[in-house]
C-alpha positions as CSV (number, residue, x, y, z in Angstrom):
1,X,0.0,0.0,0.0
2,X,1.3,3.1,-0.7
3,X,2.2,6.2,1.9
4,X,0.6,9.6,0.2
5,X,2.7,11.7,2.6
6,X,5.7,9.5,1.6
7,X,4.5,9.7,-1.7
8,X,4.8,13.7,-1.9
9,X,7.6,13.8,0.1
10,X,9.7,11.6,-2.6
11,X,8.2,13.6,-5.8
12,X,9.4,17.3,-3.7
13,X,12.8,15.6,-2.8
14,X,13.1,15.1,-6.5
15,X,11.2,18.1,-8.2
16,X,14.1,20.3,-5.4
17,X,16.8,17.8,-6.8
18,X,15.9,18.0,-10.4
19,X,16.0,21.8,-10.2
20,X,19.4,21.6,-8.2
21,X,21.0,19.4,-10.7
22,X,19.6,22.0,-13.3
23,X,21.7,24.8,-11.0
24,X,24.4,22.8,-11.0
25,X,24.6,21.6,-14.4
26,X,24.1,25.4,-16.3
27,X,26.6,26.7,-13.6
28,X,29.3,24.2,-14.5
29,X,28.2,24.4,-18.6
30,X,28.7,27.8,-18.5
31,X,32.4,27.5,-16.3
32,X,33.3,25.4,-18.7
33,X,32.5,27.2,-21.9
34,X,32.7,30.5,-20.9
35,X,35.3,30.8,-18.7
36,X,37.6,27.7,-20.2
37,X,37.4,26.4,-16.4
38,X,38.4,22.7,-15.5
39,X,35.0,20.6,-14.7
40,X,35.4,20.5,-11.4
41,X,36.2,23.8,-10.6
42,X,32.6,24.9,-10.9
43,X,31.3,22.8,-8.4
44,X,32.5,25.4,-5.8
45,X,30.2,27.7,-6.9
46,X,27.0,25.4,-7.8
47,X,27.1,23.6,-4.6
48,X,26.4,26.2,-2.5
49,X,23.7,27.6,-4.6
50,X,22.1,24.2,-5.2
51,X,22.6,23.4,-1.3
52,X,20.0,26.4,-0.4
53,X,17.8,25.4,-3.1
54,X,17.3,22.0,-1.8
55,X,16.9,22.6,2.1
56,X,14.5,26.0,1.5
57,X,12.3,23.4,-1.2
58,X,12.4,20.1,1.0
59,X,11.4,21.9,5.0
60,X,8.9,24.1,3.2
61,X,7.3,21.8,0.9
62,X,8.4,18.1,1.5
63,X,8.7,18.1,5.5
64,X,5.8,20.8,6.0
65,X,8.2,22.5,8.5
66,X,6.0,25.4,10.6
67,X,8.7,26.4,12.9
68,X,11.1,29.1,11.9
69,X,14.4,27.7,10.1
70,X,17.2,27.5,13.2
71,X,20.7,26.3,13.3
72,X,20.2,22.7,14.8
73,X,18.0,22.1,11.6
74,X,20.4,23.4,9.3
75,X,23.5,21.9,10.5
76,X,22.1,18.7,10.2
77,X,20.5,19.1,6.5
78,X,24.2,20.1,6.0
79,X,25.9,17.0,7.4
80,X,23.4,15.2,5.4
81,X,24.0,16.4,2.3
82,X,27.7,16.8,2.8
83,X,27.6,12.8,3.2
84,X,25.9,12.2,0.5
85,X,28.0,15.1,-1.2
86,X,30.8,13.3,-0.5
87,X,29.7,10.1,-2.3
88,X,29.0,12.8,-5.6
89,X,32.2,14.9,-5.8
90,X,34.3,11.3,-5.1
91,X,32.1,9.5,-8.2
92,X,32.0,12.8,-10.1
93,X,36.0,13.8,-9.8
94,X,36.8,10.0,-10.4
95,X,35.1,9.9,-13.5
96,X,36.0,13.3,-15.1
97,X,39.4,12.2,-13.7
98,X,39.8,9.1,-15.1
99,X,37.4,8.4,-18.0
100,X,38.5,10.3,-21.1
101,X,34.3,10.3,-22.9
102,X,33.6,11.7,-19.0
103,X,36.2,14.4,-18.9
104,X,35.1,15.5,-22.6
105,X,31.3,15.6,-21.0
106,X,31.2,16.6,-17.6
107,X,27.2,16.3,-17.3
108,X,27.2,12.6,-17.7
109,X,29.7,12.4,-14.9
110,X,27.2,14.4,-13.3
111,X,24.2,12.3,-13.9
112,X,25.6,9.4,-12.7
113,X,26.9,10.9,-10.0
114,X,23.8,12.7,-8.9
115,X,21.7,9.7,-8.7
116,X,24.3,7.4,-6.4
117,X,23.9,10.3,-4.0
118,X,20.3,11.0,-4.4
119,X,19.7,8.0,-3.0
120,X,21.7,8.2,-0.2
121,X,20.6,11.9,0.5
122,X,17.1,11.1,1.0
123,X,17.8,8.1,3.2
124,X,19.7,10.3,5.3
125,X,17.2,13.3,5.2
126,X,14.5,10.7,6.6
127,X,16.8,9.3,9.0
128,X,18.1,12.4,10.4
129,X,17.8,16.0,8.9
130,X,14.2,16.3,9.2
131,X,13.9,13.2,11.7
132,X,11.9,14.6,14.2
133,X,9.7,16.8,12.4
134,X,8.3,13.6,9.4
């Protein structure tokens, strides 16, 4: 049987995803062609930007947080996603590293990246960034 508040939690987590991946991907495109950057040196830059998309999108929308955002909350979406993160940059920077077709096309690294860790980064959201409050 399925869980409709699981349910809408898993399509937000991925409609917040799918738009951070977006973030990420047009920031690092346009380091890449615009600036004649390396592919990973973008990532600096879209991390962050994706990092406050996906917490502002998933307490708001997919956790149904009322409280006002405070430190605590934060700091533990962040170690969250930093672990999962983590599991990203290593599969990402391995395979732009080492994978000729992957360096010449940073988004598949990217992709494939994205989805190892968006599997670990819900896990861990459920388990203990917005534990208390599902």
């Amino acid at each position: 049987m399925t869980n409709p508040k699981r349910s809408r939690q898993i399509l937000i987590f991925l409609f917040a995803g799918g738009v951070g991946f977006l973030i990420e991907a047009i920031t690092i495109q346009f380091g890449v062609k615009f600036f004649y950057s390396d592919p990973q040196s973008p990532r600096f830059i879209s991390y962050p930007i994706a990092l406050l998309w996906t917490w502002y999108v998933n307490r708001t929308y997919g956790f149904r947080i009322k409280e006002a955002p405070n430190f605590v909350e934060f700091f533990r979406f962040l170690q969250s996603n930093i672990a999962a993160q983590f599991t990203n940059l290593a599969v990402y920077f391995t395979l732009t590293s080492y994978v000729m077709a992957m360096a010449a096309a940073p988004i598949w690294a990217l992709v494939i990246a994205t989805v190892i860790s968006t599997c670990v980064s819900f896990v861990l959201y459920q388990i203990y960034a917005f534990h208390k409050h599902s």
